[in-house]
Wavefront OBJ file of the C-alpha trace (Angstrom):
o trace
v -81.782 -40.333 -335.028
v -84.736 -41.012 -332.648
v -87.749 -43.190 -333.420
v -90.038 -40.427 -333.989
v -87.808 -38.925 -336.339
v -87.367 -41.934 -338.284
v -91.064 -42.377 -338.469
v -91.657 -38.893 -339.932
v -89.210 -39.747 -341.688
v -90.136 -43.021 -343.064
v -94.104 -40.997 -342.977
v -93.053 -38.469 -345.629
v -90.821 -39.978 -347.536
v -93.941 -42.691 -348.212
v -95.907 -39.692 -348.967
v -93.489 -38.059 -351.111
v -93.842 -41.927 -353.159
v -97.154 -42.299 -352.879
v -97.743 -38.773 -354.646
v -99.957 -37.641 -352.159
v -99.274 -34.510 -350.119
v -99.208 -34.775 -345.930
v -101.901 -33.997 -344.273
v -102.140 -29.954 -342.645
v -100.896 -30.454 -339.271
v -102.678 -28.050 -336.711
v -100.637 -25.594 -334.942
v -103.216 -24.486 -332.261
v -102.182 -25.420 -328.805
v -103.914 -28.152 -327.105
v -107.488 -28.048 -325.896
v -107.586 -27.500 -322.102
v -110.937 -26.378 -321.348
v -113.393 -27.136 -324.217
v -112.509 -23.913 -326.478
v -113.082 -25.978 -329.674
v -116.140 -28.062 -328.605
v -119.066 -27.978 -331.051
v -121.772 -24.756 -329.791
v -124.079 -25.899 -327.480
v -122.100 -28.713 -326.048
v -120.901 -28.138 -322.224
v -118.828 -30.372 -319.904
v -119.427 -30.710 -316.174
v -116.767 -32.345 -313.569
v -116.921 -35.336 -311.928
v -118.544 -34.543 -308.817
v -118.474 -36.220 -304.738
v -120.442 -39.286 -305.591
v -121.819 -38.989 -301.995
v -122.884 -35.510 -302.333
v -124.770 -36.231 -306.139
v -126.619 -39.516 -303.797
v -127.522 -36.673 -300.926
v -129.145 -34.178 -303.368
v -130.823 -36.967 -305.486
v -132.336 -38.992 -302.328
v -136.274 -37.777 -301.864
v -137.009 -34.941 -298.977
v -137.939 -36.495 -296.117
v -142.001 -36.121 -295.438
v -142.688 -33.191 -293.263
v -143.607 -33.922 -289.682
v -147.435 -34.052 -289.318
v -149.388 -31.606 -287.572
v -150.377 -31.183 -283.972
v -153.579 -32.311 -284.313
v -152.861 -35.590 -286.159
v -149.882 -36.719 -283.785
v -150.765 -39.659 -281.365
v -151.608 -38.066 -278.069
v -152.374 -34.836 -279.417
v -155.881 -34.226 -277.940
v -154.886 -35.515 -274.391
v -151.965 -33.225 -274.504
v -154.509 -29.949 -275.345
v -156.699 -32.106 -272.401
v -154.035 -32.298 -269.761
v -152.774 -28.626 -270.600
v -155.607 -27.003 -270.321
v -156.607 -29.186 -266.952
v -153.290 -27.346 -265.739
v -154.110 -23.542 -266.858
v -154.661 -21.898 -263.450
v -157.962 -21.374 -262.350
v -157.878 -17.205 -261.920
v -161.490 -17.829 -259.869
v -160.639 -20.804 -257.554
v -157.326 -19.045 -256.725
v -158.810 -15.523 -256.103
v -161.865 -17.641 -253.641
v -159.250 -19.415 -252.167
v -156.925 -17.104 -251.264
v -160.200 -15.059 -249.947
v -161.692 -17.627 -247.708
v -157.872 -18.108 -246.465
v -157.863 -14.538 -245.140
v -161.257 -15.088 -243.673
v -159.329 -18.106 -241.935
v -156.745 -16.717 -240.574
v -159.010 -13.970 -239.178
v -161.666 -16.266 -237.450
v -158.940 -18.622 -236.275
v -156.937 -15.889 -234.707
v -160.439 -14.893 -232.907
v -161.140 -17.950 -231.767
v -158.198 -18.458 -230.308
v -158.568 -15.067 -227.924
v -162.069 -15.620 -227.340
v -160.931 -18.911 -225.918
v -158.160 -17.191 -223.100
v -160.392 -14.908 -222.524
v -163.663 -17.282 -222.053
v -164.530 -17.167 -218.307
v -165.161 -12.947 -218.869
v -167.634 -14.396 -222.250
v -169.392 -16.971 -220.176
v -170.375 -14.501 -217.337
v -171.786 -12.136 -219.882
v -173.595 -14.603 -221.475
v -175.207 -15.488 -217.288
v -175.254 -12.002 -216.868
v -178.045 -11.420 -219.935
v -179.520 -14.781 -219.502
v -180.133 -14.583 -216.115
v -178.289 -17.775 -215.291
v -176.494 -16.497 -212.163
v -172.843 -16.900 -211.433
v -170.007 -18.463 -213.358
v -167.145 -20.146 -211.519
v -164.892 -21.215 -213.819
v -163.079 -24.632 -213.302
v -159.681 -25.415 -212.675
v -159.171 -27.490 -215.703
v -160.426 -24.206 -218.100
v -157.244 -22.583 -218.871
v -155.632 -26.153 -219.572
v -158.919 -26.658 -222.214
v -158.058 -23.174 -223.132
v -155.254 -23.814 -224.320
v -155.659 -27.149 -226.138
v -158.415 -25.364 -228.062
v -156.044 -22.128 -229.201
v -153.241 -24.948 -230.363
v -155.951 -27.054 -232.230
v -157.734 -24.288 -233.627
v -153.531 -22.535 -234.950
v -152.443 -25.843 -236.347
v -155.652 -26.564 -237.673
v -155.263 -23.074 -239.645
v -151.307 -23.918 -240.773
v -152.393 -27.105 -242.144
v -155.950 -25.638 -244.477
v -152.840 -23.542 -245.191
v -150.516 -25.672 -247.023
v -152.945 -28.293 -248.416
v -153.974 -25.020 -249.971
v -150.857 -23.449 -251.149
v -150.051 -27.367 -252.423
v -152.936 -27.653 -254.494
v -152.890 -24.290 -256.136
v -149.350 -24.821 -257.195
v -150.526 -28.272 -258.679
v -153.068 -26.712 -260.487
v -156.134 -28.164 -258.642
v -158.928 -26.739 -257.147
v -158.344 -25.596 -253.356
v -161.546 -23.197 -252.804
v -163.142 -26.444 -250.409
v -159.983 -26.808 -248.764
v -160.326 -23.273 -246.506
v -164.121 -24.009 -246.235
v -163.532 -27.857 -244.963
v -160.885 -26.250 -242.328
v -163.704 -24.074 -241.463
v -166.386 -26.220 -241.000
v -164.132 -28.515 -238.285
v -163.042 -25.137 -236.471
v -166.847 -24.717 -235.549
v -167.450 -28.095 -234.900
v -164.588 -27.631 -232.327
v -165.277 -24.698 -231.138
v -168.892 -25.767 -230.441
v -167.265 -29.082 -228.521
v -165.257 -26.749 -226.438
v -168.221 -24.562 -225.673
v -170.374 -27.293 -225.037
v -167.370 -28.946 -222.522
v -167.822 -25.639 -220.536
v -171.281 -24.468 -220.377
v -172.393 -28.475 -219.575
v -170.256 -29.264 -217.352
v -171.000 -25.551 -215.110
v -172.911 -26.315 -212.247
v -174.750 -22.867 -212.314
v -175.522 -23.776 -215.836
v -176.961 -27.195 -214.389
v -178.711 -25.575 -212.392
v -180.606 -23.002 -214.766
v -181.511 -25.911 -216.861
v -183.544 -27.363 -213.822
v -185.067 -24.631 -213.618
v -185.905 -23.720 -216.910
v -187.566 -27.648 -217.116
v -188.901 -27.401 -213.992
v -187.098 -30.371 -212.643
l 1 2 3 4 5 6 7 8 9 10 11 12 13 14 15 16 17 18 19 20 21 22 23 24 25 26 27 28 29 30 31 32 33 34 35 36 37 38 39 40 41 42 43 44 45 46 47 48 49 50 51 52 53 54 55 56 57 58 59 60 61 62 63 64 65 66 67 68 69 70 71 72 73 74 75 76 77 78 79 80 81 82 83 84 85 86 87 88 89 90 91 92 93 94 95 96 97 98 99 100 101 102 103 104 105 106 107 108 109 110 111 112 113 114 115 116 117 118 119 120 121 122 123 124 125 126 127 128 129 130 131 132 133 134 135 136 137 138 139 140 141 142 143 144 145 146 147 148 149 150 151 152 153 154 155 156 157 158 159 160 161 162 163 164 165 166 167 168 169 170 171 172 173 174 175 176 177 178 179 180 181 182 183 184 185 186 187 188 189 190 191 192 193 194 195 196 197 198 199 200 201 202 203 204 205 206
């Protein structure tokens, strides 16, 4: 005979002495999944102890706005110093047509300067013109100046619209030293004529 035998055994035949009768015994099957639990009562399983401490840490606070970040304004300043500038682009690009046009004139007008000086003595008056040896050789120098003076206005130009900085003065600066050379060169010629000299005498009465 086993243990447990001998104590319900030893159990009921106690009982049976004592007079009292054994208590019911319960033949439902064991509880598994709280079917006899009192109503109202509910049992939850042990959760990830990590994953209960990530859903009861606080939210983190929401980034603040644009306008309250450090920097903020000078970032709206600096991005709208950089929005292109429709009307200095549409000037510039305008006085660099005008530029290329006038610098590809003067550069003609220079080869072909002896036939402009003698129509300028012809309608004047002055006489003569006998161009000097050195004039094609000035000529020259002046149509090379006056082209690479036109290809640089032309990039400092292109480099400071892409850079988002005003250009418009650049083609009008380029402009302004094209007829300060062109007057030079002029100048070189007519003063240096001797039939032009001579008209001046004239015309002073020297």
């Amino acid at each position: 005979m086993t243990q447990d035998e001998a104590a319900r055994h030893d159990t009921q035949g106690r009982g049976a002495d004592d007079g009292a009768a054994p208590p019911p015994r319960d033949e439902r099957p064991r509880p598994q999944y709280g079917e006899y639990a009192p109503e109202g009562w509910s049992w939850q399983p042990p959760g990830d102890d990590r994953a209960d401490a990530a859903a009861s840490a606080p939210a983190p606070p929401p980034p603040p706005p644009a306008a309250m970040r450090p920097g903020a304004e000078q970032d709206a300043v600096d991005a709208s110093a950089r929005r292109p500038r429709t009307t200095d682009r549409f000037f510039t690009i305008l006085l660099l047509a005008l530029g290329a046009i006038g610098a590809w004139n003067t550069s003609v007008s220079l080869q072909q300067l002896p036939g402009a000086i003698q129509s300028v003595y012809s309608d004047q008056g002055v006489g003569t013109y006998t161009p000097q040896p050195w004039l094609p050789t000035l000529a020259l120098i002046g149509t090379v100046f006056m082209l690479a003076l036109y290809a640089a206005v032309l990039g400092w130009s292109i480099m400071r619209l892409r850079a988002r900085r005003l250009a418009f003065w650049v083609p009008l600066v380029g402009g302004a030293v094209a007829f300060l050379a062109t007057m030079v060169l002029t100048s070189i010629v007519f003063f240096t004529d001797p039939t032009f000299q001579s008209y001046l005498e004239r015309m002073t009465g020297g």
